[in-house]
N, C-alpha and C positions, 0 to 999 in steps of 0.2 A: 765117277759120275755114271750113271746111270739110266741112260734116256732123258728127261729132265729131269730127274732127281738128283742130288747132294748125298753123296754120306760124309757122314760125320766121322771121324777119328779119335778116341779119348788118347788126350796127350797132357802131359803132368804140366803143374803148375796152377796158379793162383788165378782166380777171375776175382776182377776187381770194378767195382761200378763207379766213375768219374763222370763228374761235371762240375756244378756251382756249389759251392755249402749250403747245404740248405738247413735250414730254422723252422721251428713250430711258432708259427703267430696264433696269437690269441689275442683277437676284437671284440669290445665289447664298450657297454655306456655304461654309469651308474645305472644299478637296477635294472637292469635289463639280461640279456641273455646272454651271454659269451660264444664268441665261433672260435673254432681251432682249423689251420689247413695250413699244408707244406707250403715253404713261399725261400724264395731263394734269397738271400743276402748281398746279392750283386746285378745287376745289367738287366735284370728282367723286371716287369710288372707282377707284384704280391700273387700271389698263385700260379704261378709259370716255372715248374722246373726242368730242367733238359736235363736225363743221366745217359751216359753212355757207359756201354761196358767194355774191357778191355779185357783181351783180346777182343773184337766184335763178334764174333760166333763161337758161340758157346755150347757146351752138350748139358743136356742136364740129367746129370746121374748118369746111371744104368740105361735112364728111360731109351734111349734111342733116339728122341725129341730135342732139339735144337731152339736157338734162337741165334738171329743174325741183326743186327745193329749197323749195317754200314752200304747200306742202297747207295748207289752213286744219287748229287744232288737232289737229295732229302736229310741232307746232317748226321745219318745216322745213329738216331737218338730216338732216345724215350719221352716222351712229356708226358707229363701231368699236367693239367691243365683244370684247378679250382681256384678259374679270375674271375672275377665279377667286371673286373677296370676292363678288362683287354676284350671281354665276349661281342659277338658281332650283334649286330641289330637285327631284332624280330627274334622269332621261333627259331629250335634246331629241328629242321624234319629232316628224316629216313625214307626217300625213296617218295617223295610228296605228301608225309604224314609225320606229326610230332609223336616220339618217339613212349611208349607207357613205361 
C-alpha cells in the first residue's frame, strides 16, 4: 500500500463471476413490440441481478486497473438493475436534476 493507494499483484488462476442464473426474458403481447432484459431465475424481482466475482479483486490485464467487489455491508456485488416492478416512485435525479 501506498499512501491510500492499493497495488494490485497479478497472481494465476481463474476469475469467475457468481451469483443467480440468470435468463434472457423476452415480453411481449400479440402484435405488439417485444422487450428483452437480463432477469434472474430465482429470489429477485424480473430485472434484478446480483453477480459477484471471485476472487473479489481482480486486475484486469496488463491494465494496471483493478476492480474490487467486496465493501464491507454493501454485498459486494454488481447489479444490474432493468426492473420496472422494483423502481422507486417519481423521477431518478442527479444531484437535483433528472438525469439526460
Amino acid at each position: 500500500m501506498v499512501g491510500d493507494e492499493e497495488q494490485l499483484v497479478i497472481a494465476d488462476g481463474d476469475v469467475t463471476i457468481a451469483g443467480v442464473a440468470v435468463a434472457l426474458l423476452i415480453e411481449g403481447e400479440s402484435g405488439g413490440i417485444a422487450t428483452m432484459r437480463l432477469s434472474p431465475t430465482e429470489a429477485q424481482p424480473a430485472g434484478i441481478v446480483e453477480l459477484q466475482l471471485e476472487p473479489p479483486t481482480v486486475l484486469l490485464g496488463d491494465s494496471g486497473f483493478g476492480l474490487e467487489f467486496s465493501a464491507p455491508g454493501a454485498g459486494g456485488a454488481f447489479v444490474i438493475d432493468d426492473s420496472s416492478e422494483a423502481a422507486s416512485a417519481g423521477p431518478t435525479m442527479l444531484g437535483g436534476m433528472p438525469p439526460v
